[in-house]
C-alpha positions in Angstrom: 61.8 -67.0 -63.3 61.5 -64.7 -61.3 61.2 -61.8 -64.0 58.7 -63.9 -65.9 56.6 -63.8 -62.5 56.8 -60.0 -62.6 55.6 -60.0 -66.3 52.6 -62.7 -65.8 51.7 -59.7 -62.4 51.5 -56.6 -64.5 49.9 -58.6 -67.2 46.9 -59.5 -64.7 46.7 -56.1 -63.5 46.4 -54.6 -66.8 43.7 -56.7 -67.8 41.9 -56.2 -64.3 42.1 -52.8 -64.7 41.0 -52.6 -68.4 37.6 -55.3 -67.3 37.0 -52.9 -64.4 36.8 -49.7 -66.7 34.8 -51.1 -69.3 32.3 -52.3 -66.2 32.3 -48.8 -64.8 31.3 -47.2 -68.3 28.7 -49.8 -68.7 27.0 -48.7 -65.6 27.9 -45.2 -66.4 25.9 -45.7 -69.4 23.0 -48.4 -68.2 19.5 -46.7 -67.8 18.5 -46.5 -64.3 14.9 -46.7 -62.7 12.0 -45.6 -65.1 10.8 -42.2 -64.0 6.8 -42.8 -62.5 4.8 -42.6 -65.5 2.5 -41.2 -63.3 4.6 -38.0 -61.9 2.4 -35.1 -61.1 2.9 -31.3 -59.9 2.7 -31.3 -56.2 0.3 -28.4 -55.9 -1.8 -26.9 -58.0 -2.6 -23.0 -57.2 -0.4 -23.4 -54.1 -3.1 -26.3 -53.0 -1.9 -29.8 -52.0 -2.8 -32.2 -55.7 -5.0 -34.7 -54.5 -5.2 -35.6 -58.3 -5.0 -39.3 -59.0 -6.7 -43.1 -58.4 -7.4 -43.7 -55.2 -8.7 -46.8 -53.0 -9.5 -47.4 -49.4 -7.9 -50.8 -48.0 -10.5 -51.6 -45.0 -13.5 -53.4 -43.9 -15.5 -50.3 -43.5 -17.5 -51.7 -46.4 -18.7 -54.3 -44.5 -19.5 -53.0 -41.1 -18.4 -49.6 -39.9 -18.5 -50.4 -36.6 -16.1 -53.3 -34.9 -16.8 -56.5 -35.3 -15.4 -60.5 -35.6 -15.6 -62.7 -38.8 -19.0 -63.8 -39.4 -19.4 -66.7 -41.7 -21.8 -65.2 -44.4 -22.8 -61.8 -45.2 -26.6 -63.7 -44.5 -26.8 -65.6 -41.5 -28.9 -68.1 -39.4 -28.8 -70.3 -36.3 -26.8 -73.3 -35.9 -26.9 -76.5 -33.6 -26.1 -73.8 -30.4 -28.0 -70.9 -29.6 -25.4 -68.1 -29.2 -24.6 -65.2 -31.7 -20.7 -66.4 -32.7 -22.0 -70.0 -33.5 -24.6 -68.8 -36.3 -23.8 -70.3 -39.8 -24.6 -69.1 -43.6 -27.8 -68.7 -44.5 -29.2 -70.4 -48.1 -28.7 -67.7 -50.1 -24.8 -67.8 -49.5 -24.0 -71.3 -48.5 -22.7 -72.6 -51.6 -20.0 -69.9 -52.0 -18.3 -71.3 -48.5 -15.4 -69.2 -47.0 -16.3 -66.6 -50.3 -19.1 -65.5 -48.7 -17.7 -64.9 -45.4 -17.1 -61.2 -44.0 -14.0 -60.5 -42.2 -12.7 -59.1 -39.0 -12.8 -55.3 -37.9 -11.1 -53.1 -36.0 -13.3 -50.4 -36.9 -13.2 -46.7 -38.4 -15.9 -45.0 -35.8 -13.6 -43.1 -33.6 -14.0 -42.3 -29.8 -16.1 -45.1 -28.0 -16.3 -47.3 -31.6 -20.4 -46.6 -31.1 -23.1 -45.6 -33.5 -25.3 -43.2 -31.5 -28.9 -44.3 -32.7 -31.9 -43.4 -30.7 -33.9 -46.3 -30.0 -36.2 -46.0 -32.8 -33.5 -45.8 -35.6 -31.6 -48.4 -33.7 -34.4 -51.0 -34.2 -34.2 -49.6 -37.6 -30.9 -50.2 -38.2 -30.8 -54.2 -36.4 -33.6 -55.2 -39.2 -31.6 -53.7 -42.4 -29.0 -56.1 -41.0 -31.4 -59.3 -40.9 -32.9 -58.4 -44.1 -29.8 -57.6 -45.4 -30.4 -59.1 -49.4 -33.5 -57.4 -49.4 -32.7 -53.8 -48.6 -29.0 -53.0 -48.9 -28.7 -50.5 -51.9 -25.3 -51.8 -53.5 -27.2 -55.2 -54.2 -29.7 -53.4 -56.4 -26.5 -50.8 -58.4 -27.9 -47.8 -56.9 -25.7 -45.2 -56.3 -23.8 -45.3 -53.0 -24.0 -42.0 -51.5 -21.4 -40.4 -49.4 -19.6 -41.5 -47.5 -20.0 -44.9 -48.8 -18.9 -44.3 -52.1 -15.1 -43.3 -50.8 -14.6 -46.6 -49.0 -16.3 -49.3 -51.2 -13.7 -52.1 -53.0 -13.2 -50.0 -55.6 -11.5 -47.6 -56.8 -12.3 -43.7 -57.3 -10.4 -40.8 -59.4 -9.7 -37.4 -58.2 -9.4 -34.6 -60.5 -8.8 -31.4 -59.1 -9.1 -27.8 -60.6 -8.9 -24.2 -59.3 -12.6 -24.1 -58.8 -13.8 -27.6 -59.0 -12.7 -31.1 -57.7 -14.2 -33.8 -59.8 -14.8 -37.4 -58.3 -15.3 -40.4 -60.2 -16.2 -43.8 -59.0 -15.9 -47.0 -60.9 -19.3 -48.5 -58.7 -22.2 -47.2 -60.9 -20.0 -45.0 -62.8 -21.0 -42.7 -60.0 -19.9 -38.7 -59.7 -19.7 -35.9 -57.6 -18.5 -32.4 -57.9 -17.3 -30.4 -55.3 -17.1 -27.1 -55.8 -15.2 -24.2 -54.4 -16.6 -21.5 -55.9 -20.3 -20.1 -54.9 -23.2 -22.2 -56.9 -26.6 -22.0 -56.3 -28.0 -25.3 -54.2 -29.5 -28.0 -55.9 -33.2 -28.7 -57.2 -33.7 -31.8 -55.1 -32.4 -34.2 -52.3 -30.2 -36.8 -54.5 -28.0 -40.0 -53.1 -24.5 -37.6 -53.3 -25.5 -35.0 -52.0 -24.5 -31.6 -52.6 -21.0 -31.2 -52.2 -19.2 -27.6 -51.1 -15.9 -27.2 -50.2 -12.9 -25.1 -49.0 -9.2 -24.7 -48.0 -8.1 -24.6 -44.0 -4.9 -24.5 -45.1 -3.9 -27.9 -46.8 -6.7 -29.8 -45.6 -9.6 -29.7 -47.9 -13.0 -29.3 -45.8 -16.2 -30.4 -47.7 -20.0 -29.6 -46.4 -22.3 -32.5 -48.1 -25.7 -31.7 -47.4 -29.2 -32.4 -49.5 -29.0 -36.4 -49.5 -32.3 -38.5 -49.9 -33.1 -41.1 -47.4 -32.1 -44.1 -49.5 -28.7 -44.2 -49.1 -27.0 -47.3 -46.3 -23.0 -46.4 -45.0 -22.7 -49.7 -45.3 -23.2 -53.6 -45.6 -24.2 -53.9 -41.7 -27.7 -51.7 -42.0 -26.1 -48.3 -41.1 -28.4 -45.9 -42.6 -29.3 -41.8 -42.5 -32.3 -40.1 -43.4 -32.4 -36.9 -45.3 -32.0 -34.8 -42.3 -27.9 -36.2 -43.1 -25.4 -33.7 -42.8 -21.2 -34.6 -43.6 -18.2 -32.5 -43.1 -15.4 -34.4 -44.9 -12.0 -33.9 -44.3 -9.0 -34.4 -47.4 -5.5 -34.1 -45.5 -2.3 -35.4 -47.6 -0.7 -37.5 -45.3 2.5 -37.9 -48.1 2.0 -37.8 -52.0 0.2 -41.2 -52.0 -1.8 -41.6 -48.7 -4.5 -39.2 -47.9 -6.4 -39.0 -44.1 -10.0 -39.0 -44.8 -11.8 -37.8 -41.3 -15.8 -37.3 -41.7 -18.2 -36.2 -39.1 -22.0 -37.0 -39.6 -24.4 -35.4 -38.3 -28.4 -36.6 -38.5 -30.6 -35.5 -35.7 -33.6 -38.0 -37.4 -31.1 -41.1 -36.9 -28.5 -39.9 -34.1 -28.5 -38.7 -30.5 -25.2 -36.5 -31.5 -22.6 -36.4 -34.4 -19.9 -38.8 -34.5 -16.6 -39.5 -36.6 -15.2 -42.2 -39.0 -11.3 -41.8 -40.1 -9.4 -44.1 -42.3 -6.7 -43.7 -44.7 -7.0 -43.8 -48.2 -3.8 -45.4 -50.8 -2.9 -43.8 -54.2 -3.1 -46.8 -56.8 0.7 -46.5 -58.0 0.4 -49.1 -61.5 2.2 -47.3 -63.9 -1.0 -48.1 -66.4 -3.4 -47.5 -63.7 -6.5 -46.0 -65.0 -10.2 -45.8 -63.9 -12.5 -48.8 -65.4 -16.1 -48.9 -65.2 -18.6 -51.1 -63.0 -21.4 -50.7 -64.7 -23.3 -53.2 -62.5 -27.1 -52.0 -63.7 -27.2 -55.1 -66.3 -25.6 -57.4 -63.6 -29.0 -56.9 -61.0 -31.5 -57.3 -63.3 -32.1 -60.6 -62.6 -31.9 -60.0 -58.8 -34.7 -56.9 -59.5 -37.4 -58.0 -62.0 -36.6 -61.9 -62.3 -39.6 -62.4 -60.1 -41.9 -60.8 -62.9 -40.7 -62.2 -65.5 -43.8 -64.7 -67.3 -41.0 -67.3 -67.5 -38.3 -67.1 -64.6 -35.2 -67.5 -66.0 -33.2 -68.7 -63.1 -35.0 -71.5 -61.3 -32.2 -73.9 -60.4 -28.4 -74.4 -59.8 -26.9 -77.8 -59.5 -23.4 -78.3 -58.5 -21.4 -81.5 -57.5 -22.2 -81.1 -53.4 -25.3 -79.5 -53.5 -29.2 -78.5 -55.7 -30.3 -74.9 -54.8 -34.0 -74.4 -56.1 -35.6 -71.1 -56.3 -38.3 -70.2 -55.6 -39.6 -66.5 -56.9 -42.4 -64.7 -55.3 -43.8 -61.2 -56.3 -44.8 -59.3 -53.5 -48.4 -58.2 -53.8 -49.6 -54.8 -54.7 -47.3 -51.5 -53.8 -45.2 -53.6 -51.8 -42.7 -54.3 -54.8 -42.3 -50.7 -55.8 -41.9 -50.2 -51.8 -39.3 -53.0 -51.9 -37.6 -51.9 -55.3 -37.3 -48.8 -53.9 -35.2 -49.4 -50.4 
């Protein structure tokens, strides 16, 4: 019996120790983790490689500055006269919580303020009431800087010896920043003029010759075409890069002031830059209101009729309006 027992022992440990060897050749010979199908040089010409998507994963879109939830991007008085207790205007009430904007902490740095003088101040307060009237984005134009770098949406990054190339899926927008001596442009545009260099690995950009149409946001933050930016690229690790600006615009401010934020590498191994060609999407919002025949007049859902009334604003005050 006690021989068999013995037998039945080295039996089991033979077997063990055959199922163990084939296991550890099988995971000898599995495949491990894909290699990143987007792995990349980490410099290029001894320079950090900012080359890649990128998208910023904030509210600075909607407000630079601070602020709570509101409950519609357009907003009017409720039953109670205070500022919190305002509720969606007309324009936005059917989309509910869709249309609300969220909470901020805010990208300004030091005191969190804005420094308008009084006049650009007022300025500023009636972009925000007017907000579907005047805001740029709403219309496709092109979003400037630094608006462009912190929409919803994300932006590529090629980078070169001489040359960084930025794309941006909004308005299939561009810039080129170049770091190499160019002569400066014809003309004030909405990107600006972009010129940069290397303090060691922090790419420093000067952005100067804007026009006066440009917003920094959904709030009514505008500049005039006095603007001046010095943009800041610093590579926090290979996916996360600290964008620091400073703007300068004696017309609008009392003094220069700073926004900072990071900004996240998309990592999908298919990642790839798609367009937002949103031209087509606001021509109804544009030139509806000349059409002979309007084509949109009314939306009914199952809680609610919205009618619409279209009204063409006399003389040079549509091209004025068309043109904010």
């Amino acid at each position: 019996m006690r021989i068999r027992l013995i037998g039945a022992f080295v039996v089991v440990a033979v077997v063990a120790a055959l199922g163990g060897a084939a296991m550890s050749r099988s995971l000898a010979q599995a495949p491990g983790p894909s290699p990143r199908t987007n792995a990349r040089p980490e410099r290029v010409e001894g320079r950090p490689n900012l080359s890649g998507i990128w998208q910023a994963n904030n509210e600075a879109h909607w407000d630079l500055q601070a602020h709570a939830a509101r409950p519609g991007a357009v907003t009017q008085p409720g039953v109670y006269p205070f500022e919190y207790a305002r509720v969606a205007a007309a324009p936005v009430v059917a989309l509910g919580a869709a249309a609300g904007v969220p909470a901020s902490l805010g990208v300004v740095q030091g005191d969190g303020e804005i420094p308008y003088t009084p006049e650009a101040r007022t300025i500023r307060t009636e972009n925000a009431e007017h907000w579907i009237d005047r805001d740029p984005e709403l219309k496709c134009y092109l979003p400037g800087i630094p608006r462009a770098m912190y929409m919803p949406y994300p932006f590529e990054i090629t980078q070169s010896t001489n040359k960084i190339h930025m794309a941006y899926a909004f308005a299939s927008t561009a810039r080129t920043i170049h770091l190499d001596a160019v002569d400066p442009p014809p003309a004030e545009t909405w990107m600006g003029h972009s010129v940069g260099r290397w303090e060691g690995d922090t790419l420093v950009v000067d952005v100067s010759s804007f026009n006066d149409k440009a917003w920094f946001d959904r709030a009514g933050n505008f500049h005039s075409d006095a603007l001046h930016l010095t943009e800041r690229f610093t590579l926090l690790s290979p996916d996360v890069i600290q964008y620091d600006v400073t703007i300068e615009d004696p017309k609008v401010f009392t003094r220069p002031w700073r926004i900072a934020m990071p900004i996240y590498r998309r990592l999908e191994p298919n990642m790839q830059l798609l367009e937002y060609r949103c031209t087509e999407f606001a021509e109804e919002f544009l030139y509806g209101h000349v059409r002979s025949e309007p084509l949109v007049k009314r939306w009914e859902g199952e809680t609610m009729t919205v009618e619409i009334t279209r009204r063409v604003p006399p003389g040079d005050r549509f091209y004025e309006w068309f043109r904010k």
